[in-house]
C-alpha positions as CSV (number, residue, x, y, z in Angstrom):
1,X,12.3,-6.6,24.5
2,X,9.3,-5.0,22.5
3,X,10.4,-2.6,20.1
4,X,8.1,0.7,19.7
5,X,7.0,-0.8,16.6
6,X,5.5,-4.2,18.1
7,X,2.9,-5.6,20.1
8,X,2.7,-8.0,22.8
9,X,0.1,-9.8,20.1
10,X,3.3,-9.3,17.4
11,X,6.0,-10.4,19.4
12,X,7.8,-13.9,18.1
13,X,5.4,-13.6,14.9
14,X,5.9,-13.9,11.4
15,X,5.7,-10.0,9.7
16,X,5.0,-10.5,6.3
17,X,5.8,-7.7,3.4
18,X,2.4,-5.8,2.8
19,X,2.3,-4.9,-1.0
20,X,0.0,-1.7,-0.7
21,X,-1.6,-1.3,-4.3
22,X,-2.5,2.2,-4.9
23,X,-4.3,3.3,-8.6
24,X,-4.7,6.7,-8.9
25,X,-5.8,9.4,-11.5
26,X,-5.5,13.2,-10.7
27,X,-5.8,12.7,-7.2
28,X,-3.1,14.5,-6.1
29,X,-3.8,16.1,-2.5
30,X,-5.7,12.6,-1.6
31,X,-3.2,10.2,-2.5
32,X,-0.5,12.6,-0.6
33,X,-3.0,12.3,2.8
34,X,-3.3,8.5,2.2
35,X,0.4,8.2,1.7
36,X,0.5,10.3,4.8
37,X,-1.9,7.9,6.7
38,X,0.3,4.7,5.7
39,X,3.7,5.9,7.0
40,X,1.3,6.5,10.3
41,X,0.7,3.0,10.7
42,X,1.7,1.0,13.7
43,X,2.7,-1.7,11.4
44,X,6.2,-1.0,9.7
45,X,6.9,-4.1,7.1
46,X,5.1,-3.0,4.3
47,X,5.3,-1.7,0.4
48,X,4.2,0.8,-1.4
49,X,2.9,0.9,-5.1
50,X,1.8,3.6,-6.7
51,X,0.0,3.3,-10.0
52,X,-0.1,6.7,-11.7
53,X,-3.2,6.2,-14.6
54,X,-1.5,9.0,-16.4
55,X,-2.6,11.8,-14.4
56,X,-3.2,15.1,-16.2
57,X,-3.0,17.3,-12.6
58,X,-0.1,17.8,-9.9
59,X,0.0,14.1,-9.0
60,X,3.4,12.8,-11.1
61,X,5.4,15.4,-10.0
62,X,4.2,15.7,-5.7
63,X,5.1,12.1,-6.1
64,X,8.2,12.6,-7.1
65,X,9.2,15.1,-5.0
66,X,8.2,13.8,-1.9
67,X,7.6,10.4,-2.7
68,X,10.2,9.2,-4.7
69,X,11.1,6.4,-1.9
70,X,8.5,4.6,-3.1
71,X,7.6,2.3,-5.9
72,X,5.8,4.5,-9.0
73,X,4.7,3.4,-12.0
74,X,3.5,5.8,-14.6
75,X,1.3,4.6,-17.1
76,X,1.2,6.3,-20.7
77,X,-2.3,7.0,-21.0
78,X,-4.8,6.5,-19.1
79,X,-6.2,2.5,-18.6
80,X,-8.5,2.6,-15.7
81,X,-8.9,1.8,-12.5
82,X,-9.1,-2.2,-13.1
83,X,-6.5,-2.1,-14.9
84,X,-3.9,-0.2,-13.3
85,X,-4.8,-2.3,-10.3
86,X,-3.9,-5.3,-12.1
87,X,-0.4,-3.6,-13.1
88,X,0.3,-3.2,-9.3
89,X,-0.8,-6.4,-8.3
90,X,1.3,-8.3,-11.4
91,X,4.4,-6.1,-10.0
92,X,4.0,-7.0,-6.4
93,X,3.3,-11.0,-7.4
94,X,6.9,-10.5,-9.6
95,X,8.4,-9.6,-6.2
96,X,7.0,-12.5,-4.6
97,X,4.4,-10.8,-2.5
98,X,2.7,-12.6,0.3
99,X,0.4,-10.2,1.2
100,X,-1.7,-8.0,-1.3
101,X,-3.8,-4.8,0.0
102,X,-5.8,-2.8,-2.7
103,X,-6.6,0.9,-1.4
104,X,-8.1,3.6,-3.2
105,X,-5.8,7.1,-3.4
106,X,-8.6,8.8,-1.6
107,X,-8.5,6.2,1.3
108,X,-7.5,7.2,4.7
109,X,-6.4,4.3,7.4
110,X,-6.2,4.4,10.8
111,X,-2.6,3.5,12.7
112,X,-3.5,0.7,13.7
113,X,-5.3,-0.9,10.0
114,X,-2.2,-2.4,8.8
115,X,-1.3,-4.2,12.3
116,X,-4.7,-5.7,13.0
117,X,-5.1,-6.6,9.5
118,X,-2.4,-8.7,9.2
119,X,-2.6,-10.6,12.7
120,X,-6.3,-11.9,11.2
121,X,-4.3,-12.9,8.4
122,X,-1.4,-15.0,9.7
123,X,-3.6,-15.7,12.7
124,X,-6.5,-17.4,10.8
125,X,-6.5,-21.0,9.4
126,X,-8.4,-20.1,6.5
127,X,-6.4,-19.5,3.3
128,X,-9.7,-17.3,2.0
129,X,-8.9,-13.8,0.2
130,X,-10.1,-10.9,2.5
């Protein structure tokens, strides 16, 4: 039976963990709509990281009240965009992370990113980086 969350494309597939790498810096409202466009996805075995470059605007706490489900990492001053990046991808490597996806906190994905994403991934010989 296909569950409302599969595919026929998905069905008897392996569904890696998605680490979903988010840096952001007083971007408050857009990394809410981009959290927002994640949960949306059609794809449901993913992670994700939030990278907080010491924002000086609403960001830490909208975060933590509606988002403290998810992994945060607050930085104590401000480091950058490379190099908060590199914070959330070390974190999701320590948790053994297959996958890696890198989005900025202004990004906005369709349902269906995630999903079609991955099946190039595991469906593709090629051990490239996309």
């Amino acid at each position: 039976m296909i569950s409302p969350n599969q595919n026929k494309s998905s069905v008897g597939k392996k569904q890696p963990i998605v680490w979903i790498i988010i840096p952001t810096f007083n971007r408050g409202n857009d990394l809410i709509e981009c959290i927002q466009s994640i949960r949306n996805q059609n794809y449901t075995n993913y992670q994700i990281v939030i990278i907080d470059d010491n924002s000086q605007d609403d960001t830490r706490s909208l975060l933590n009240n509606y988002y403290s489900d998810l992994q945060l990492i607050h930085l104590d001053s401000n480091q950058g965009a490379s190099t908060a990046t590199n914070i959330g991808i070390n974190y999701a490597l320590s948790k053994n992370a297959e996958l890696i996806l890198r989005l900025d906190s202004d990004t906005i994905v369709d349902n269906s990113y995630l999903e079609m994403l991955v099946d190039v991934l595991v469906n593709t010989k090629s051990n490239e980086i996309a």
